[in-house]
N, C-alpha and C positions, 0 to 999 in steps of 0.2 A: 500450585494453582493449576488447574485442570478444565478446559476448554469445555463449553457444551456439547455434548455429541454429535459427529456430522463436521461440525466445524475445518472447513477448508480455505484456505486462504493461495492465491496466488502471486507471485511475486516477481516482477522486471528489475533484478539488479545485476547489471554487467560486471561489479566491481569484486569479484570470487570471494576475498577475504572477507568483505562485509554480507553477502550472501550466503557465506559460511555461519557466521554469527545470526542472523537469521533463523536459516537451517536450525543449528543445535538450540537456541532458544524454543521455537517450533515441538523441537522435540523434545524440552523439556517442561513444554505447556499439552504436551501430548496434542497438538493439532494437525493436522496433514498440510503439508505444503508442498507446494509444487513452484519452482524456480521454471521462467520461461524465457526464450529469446525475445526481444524485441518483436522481430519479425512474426512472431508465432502468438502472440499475447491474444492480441484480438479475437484472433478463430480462437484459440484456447477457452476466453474469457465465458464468449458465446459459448461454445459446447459444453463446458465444466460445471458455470455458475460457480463460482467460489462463492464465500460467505465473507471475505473480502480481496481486492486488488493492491498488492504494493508497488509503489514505482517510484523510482531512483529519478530523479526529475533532470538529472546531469546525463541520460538515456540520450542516445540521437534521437533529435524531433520528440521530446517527451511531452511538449505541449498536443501536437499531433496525434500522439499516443492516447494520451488523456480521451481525445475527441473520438476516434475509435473506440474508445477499451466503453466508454458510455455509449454510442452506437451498438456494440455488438452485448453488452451487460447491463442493460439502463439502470438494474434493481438492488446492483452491488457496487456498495461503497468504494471508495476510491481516494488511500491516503498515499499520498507522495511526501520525499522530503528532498532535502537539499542543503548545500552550504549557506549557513546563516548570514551572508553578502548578496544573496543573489536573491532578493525581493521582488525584483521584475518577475525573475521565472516563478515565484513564489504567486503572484499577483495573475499572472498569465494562467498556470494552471488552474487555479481554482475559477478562471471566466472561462476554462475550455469544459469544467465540469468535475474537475476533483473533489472530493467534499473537504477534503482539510490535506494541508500542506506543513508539513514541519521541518523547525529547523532540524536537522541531522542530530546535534546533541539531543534536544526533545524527542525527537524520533526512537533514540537509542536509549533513553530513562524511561518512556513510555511500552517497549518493544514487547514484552510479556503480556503487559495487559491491554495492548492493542491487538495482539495476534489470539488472544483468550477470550476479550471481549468486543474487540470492535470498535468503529465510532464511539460508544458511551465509554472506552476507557478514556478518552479526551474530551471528550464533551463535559462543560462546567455548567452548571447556572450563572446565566446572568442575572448580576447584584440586582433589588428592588422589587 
């Protein structure tokens, strides 16, 4: 599977191993990715424009984050995930402005063709 051309993606995950995983999925969707601190996301976000934002919602202050990374990107999507226990944070990010929030396992079945295509690899129709 082979990303659109241009396709950039940036991503907030503290946790190396799974930023690692990432990483080589990335590269073997051929799409550019750029792994960033916390600290640095925001301006990153602004100056880079990815073609999507990933974030590890277990981030210090990731709801905070969220509200930033749409402050300085208003026009790029914004999927986080999490441990599928923690619904609150799940709930909180997407009112600070995430567009979709997943459990970690979905996160990780969907990773290729989220990082290839974007929101529409999760996006379903609603029945009716």
């Amino acid at each position: 599977m082979t990303a659109p051309a241009g396709r950039r993606v940036m991503a907030v995950v503290p946790d190396l191993f799974f930023a690692t995983r990432i990483a080589a999925t990335a590269n073997a969707a051929h799409v550019e990715l750029e792994l960033v601190s916390r600290e640095r996301a925001a301006a990153r976000a602004g100056e880079s424009r990815p073609s999507l934002l990933i974030l590890d919602l277990h981030t210090r202050d990731a709801v905070a984050l969220v509200t930033e990374l749409k402050a300085a990107a208003p026009e790029t999507p914004i999927v986080g995930f999490f441990s599928h226990v923690e619904t609150a944070l799940r709930r909180d990010a997407l009112a600070a402005g995430a567009d979709a929030a997943l459990p970690r396992s979905q996160f990780t079945a969907k990773l290729a063709e989220l990082l290839t295509w974007g929101l529409s690899a999760i996006r379903t129709k609603e029945p009716g």
